[in-house]
C-alpha positions as CSV (number, residue, x, y, z in Angstrom):
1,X,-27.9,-44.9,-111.2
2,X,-25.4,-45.3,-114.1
3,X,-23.7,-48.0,-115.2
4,X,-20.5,-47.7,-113.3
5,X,-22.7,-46.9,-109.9
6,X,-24.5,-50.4,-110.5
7,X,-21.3,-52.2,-111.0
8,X,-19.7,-50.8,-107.7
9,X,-22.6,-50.8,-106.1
10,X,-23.2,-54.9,-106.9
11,X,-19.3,-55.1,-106.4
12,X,-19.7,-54.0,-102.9
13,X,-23.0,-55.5,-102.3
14,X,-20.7,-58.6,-103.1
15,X,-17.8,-58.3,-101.3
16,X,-20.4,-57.9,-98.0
17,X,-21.9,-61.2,-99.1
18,X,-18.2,-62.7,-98.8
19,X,-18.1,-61.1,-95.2
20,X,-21.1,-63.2,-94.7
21,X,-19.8,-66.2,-95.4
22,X,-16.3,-65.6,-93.6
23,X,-18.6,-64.4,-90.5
24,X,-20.5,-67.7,-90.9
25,X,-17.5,-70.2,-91.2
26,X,-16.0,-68.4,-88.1
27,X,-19.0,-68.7,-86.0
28,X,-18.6,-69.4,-82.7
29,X,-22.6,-69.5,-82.2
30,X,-25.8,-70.7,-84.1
31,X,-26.6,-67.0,-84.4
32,X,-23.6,-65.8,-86.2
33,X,-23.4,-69.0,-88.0
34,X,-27.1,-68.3,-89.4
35,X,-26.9,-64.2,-89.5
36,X,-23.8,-64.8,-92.0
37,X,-25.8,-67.0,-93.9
38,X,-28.7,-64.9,-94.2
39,X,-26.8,-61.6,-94.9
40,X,-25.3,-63.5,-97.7
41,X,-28.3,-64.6,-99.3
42,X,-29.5,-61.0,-99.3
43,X,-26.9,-60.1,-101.4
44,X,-27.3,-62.9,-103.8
45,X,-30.5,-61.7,-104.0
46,X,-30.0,-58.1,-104.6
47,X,-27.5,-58.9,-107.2
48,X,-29.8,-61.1,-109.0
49,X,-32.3,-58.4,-108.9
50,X,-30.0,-56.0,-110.0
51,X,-29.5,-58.1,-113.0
52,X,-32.9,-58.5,-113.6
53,X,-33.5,-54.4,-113.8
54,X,-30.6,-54.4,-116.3
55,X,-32.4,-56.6,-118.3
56,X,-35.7,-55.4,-118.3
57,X,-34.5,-51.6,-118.8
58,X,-32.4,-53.0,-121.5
59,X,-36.1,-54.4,-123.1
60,X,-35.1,-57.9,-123.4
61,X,-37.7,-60.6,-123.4
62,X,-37.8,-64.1,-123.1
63,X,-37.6,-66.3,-126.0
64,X,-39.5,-69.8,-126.6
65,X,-39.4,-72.5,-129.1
66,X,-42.1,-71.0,-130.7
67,X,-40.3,-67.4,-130.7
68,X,-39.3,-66.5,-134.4
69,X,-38.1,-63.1,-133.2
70,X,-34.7,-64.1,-132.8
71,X,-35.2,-65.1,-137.0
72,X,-36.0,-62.3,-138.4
73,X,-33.8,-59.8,-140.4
């Protein structure tokens, strides 16, 4: 997927984790109330992940203390 599919993709993956929430504060029932909390944390979830791929397709790496990567020129 290209970068503008990712962003609206994470955009709407988003906006459904707001629906979530809404569904969750507007519960009526444990199950909503839980179901909207759940679908939410999916989506926080995917876009973390989503982040993650970026970031490893991008080659990025974690840096230490003892890391003199960032150092050299």
């Amino acid at each position: 997927m290209d970068k503008i599919g990712t962003w609206v993709a994470n955009g709407i993956v988003g906006v459904i984790g707001l629906i979530g929430l809404f569904v969750a504060s507007r519960a009526a029932d444990h199950t909503f109330y839980y179901m909207g909390l759940i679908v939410f944390a999916v989506a926080v979830g995917v876009i973390f992940f989503s982040i993650r791929r970026a970031f490893d397709q991008a080659g990025a790496r974690p840096r230490g203390p003892g890391d003199t990567a960032a150092h050299e020129n």
